[in-house]
C-alpha positions in Angstrom: 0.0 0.0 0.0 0.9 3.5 -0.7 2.5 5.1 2.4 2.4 8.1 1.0 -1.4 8.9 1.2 -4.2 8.6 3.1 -6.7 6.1 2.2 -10.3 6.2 4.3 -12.9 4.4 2.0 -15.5 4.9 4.2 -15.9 8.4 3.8 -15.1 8.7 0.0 -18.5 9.4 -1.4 -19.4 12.0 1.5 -15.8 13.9 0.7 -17.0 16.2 -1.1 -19.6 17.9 1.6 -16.8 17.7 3.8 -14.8 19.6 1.5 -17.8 22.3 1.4 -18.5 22.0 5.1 -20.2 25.2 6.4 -18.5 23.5 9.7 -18.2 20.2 11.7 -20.0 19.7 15.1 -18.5 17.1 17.1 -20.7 15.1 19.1 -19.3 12.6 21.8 -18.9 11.5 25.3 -16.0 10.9 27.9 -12.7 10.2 26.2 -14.2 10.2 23.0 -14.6 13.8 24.1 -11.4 13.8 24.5 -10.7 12.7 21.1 -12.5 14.8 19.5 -11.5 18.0 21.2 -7.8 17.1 19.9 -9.3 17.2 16.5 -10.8 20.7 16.8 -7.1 21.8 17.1 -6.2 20.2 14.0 -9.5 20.8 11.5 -8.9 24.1 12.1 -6.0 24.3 11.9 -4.8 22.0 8.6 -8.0 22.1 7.1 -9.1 25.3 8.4 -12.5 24.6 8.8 -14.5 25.8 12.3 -15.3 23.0 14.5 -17.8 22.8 17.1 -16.8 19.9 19.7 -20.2 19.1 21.7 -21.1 16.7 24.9 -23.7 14.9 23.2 -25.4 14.4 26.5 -25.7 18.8 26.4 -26.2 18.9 22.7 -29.4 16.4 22.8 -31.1 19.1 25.5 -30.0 22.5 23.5 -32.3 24.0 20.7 -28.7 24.0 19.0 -28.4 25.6 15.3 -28.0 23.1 12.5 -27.0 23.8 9.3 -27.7 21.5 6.1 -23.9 22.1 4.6 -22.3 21.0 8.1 -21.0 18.1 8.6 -21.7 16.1 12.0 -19.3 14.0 13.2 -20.6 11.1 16.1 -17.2 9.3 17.9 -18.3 6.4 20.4 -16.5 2.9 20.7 -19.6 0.7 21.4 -21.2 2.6 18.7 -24.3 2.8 21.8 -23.9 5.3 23.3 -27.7 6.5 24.0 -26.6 10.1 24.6 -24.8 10.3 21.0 -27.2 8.3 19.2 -30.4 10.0 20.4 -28.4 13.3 19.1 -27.5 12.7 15.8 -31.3 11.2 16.0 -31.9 15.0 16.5 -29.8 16.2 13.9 -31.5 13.9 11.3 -34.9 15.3 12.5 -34.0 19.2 12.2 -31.8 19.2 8.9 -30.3 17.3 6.4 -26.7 17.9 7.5 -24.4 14.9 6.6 -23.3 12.6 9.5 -20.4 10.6 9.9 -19.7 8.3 12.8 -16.5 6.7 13.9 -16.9 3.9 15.9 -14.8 0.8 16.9 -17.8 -2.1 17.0 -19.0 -3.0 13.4 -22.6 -3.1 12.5 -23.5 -0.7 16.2 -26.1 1.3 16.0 -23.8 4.9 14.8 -22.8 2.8 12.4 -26.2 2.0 11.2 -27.6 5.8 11.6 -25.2 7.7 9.6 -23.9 8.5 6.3 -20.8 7.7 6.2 -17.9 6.4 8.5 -14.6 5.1 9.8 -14.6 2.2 11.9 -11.3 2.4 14.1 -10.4 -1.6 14.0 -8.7 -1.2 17.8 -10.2 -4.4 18.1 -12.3 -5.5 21.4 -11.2 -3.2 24.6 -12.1 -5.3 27.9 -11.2 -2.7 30.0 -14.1 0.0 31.0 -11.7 3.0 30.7 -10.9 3.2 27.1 -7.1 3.6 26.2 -6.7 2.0 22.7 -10.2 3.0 21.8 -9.1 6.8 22.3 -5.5 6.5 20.3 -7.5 4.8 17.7 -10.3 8.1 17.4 -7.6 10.3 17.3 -5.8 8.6 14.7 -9.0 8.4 12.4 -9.6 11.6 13.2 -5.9 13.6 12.5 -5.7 11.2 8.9 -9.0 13.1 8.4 -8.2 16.5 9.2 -4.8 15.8 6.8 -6.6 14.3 4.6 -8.9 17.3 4.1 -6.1 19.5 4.4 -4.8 18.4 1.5 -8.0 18.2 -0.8 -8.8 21.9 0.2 -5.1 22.6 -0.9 -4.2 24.1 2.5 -1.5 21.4 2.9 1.0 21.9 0.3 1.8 18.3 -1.7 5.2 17.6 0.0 4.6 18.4 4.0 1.1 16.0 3.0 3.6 13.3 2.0 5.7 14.2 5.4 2.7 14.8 7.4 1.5 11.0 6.2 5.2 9.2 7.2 5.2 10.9 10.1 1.9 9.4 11.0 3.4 6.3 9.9 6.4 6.2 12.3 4.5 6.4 15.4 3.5 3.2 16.4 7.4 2.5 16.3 7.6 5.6 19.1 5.1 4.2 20.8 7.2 1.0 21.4 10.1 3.3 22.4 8.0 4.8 25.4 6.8 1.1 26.3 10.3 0.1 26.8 11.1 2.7 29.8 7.3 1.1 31.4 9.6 0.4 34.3 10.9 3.8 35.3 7.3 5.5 34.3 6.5 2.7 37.4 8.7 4.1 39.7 7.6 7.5 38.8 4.3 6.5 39.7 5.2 4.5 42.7 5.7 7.9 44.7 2.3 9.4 43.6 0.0 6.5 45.1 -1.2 7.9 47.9 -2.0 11.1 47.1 -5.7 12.5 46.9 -5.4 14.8 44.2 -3.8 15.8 41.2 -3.9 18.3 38.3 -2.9 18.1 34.5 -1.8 20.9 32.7 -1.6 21.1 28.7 -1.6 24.0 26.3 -3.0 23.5 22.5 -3.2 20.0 21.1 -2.6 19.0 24.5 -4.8 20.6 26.8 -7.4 17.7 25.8 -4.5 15.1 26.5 -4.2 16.7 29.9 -8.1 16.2 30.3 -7.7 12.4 29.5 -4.7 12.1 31.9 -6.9 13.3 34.5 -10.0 11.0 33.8 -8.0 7.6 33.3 -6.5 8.2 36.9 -10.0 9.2 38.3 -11.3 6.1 36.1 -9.3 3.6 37.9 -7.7 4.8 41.1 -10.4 7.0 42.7 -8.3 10.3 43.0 -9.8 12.8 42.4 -8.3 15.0 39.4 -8.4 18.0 37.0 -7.1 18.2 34.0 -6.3 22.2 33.0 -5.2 24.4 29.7 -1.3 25.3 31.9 -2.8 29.4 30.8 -6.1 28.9 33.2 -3.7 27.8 36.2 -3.4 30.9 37.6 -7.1 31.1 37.3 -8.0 29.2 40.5 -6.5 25.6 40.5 -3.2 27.4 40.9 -4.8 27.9 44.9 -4.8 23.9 45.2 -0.9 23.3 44.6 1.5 22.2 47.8 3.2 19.9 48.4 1.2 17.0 48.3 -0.2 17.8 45.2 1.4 16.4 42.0 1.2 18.3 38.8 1.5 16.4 35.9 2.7 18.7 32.9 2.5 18.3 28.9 5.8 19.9 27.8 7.1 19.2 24.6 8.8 21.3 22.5 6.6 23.9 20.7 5.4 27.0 20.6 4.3 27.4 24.0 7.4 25.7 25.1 8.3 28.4 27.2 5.4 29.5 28.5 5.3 25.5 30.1 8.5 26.2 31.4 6.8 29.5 33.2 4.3 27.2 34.6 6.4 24.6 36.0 8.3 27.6 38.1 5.4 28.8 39.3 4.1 25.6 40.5 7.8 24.8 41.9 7.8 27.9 43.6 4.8 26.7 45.9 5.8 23.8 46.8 4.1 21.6 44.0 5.2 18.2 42.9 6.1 18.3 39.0 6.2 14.9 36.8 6.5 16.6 33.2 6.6 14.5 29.8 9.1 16.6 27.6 10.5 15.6 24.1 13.6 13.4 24.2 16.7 15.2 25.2 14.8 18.4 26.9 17.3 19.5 29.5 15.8 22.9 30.4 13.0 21.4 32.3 14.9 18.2 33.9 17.0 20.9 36.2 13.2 21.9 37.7 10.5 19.0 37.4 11.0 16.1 40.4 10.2 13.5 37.6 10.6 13.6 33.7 9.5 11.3 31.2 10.6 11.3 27.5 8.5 10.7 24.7 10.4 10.8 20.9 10.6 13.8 19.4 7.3 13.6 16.5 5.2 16.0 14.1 3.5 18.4 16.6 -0.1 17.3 15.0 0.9 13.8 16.7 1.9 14.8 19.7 -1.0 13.7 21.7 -1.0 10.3 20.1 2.4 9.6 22.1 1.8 12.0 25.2 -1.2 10.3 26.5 0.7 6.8 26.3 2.8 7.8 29.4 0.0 9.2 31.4 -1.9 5.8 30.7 0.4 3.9 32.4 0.4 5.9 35.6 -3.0 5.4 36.0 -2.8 2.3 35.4 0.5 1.3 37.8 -1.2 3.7 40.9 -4.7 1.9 40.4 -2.6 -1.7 40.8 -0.4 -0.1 43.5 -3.7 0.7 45.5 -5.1 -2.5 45.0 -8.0 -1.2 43.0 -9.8 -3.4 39.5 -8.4 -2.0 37.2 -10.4 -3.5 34.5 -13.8 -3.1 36.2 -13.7 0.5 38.3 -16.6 0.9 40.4 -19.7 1.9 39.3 -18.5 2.6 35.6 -19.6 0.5 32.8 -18.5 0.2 29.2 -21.0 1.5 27.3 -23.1 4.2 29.0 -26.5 2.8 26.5 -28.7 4.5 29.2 -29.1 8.0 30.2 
């Protein structure tokens, strides 16, 4: 197969309307929130096309404005999720706005109900909290926004063909940050019995920071808050001590030293930092208590290897406090009912 390009069959005959897209809602729930807030970033930005990202649970209940040239975009893993499916159930009712659905479980319900699609092929995810499920949606979802990119000629022919191997390469990173699963364990190790902790991310990250904070609320029970690193100072900036770790998005961009800022200030108070920076960052080791590298990548795929980290803290503090982590209490894998 061609590396070079993007191939997504499902949404071939709908590609034009996306290419004259008015705008794209998102509609979604939990990670694939998440997910789709990551993709707002990069729409607009590579195909430059506004993007609405919606709680489907919120959307369903609004007397929300629907356009017949936008494009609606539904993101669940089961496919069931009754809060997404009743709204683009909505949307079909008040316009005739195209609706594509990206969903994991072949022949769901989304799948059924909409016009078009990507399944995500992550195969079955036994655990409640998602993990694959969400690296999969945001996969789909940045080959789409390159992909449209492209078409609408915003993305110039040879950064496409870069932009595409880069995409390529990063299962191959990912199995770099998998081999240091050991010291990310010890990292972990000295934040199990805390009771709270913030994320901080800025940009394409800021959703990643969100997820970080869920998975460990997911399947440890502390509580946490995930935070764009600019609304710190904005109240959760009151919280920080020193029992309070900070967990801090800080690769090398353009708000690289603007993170830096934020790690002093939260240094200066006494606050725990764990920061994942891009390989070889030296600025921030000499401040953070605890840094984890991730390979240097395309920023567009940054939070495809950022979240990976944060993951398997959750996941080694959840085991360290004896907790299940595939079946957290009172959560269940498809929310079908409201």
């Amino acid at each position: 197969m061609d590396q070079s390009k993007i191939f997504l069959g499902g949404i071939f005959d709908v590609l034009p309307k996306l290419i004259e897209a008015r705008r794209i809602i998102i509609l979604a729930c939990g990670t694939s929130w998440h997910a789709g807030l990551v993709s707002e970033y990069l729409f607009e930005e590579y195909a430059r096309v506004p993007v609405e990202v919606e709680y489907a649970s919120e959307f369903r209940y609004r007397k929300p404005l629907i356009y017949d040239n936008d494009v609606v975009i539904a993101i669940s893993q089961s496919g069931e999720t009754a809060d997404t499916l009743a709204a683009i159930r909505m949307v079909r009712e008040q316009s005739e706005a195209t609706i594509l659905g990206i969903c994991n479980v072949a022949g769901s319900s989304i799948s059924r109900e909409t016009d078009a699609g990507v399944y995500t092929h992550a195969g079955i995810e036994i655990g409640v909290a998602s993990t694959k499920a969400f690296t999969a949606q945001i996969t789909v979802l940045t080959m789409m926004a390159f992909l449209l990119g492209h078409r609408k000629k915003h993305i110039a022919d040879s950064d496409y063909v870069q932009m595409v191997k880069a995409l390529t390469q990063v299962p191959e990173k990912m199995r770099e940050i998998l081999k240091h699963e050991g010291f990310i364990k010890d990292v972990a190790n000295k934040y199990t019995n805390v009771t709270n902790a913030l994320y901080l991310g800025r940009g394409v990250l800021y959703p990643v920071a969100l997820e970080g904070a869920l998975k460990l609320k997911e399947i440890s029970y502390i509580h946490a808050e995930g935070y764009p690193a600019a609304e710190m100072k904005h109240g959760p900036i009151a919280l920080i001590d020193e029992n309070m770790p900070v967990f801090v998005l800080a690769i090398k961009d353009d708000s690289y030293e603007k993170i830096i800022s934020n790690i002093q200030e939260v240094k200066a108070r006494n606050g725990k930092v764990v920061a994942i920076v891009t390989e070889g960052e030296k600025t921030i080791r000499k401040i953070a208590d605890d840094v984890i590298e991730i390979p240097s990548c395309h920023r567009a795929l940054s939070p495809l290897l950022a979240v990976v980290p944060l993951q398997i803290i959750s996941y080694q503090i959840a085991v360290m406090r004896g907790c299940n982590v595939d079946q957290p209490r009172n959560l269940a894998k498809s929310v079908t009912v409201e």
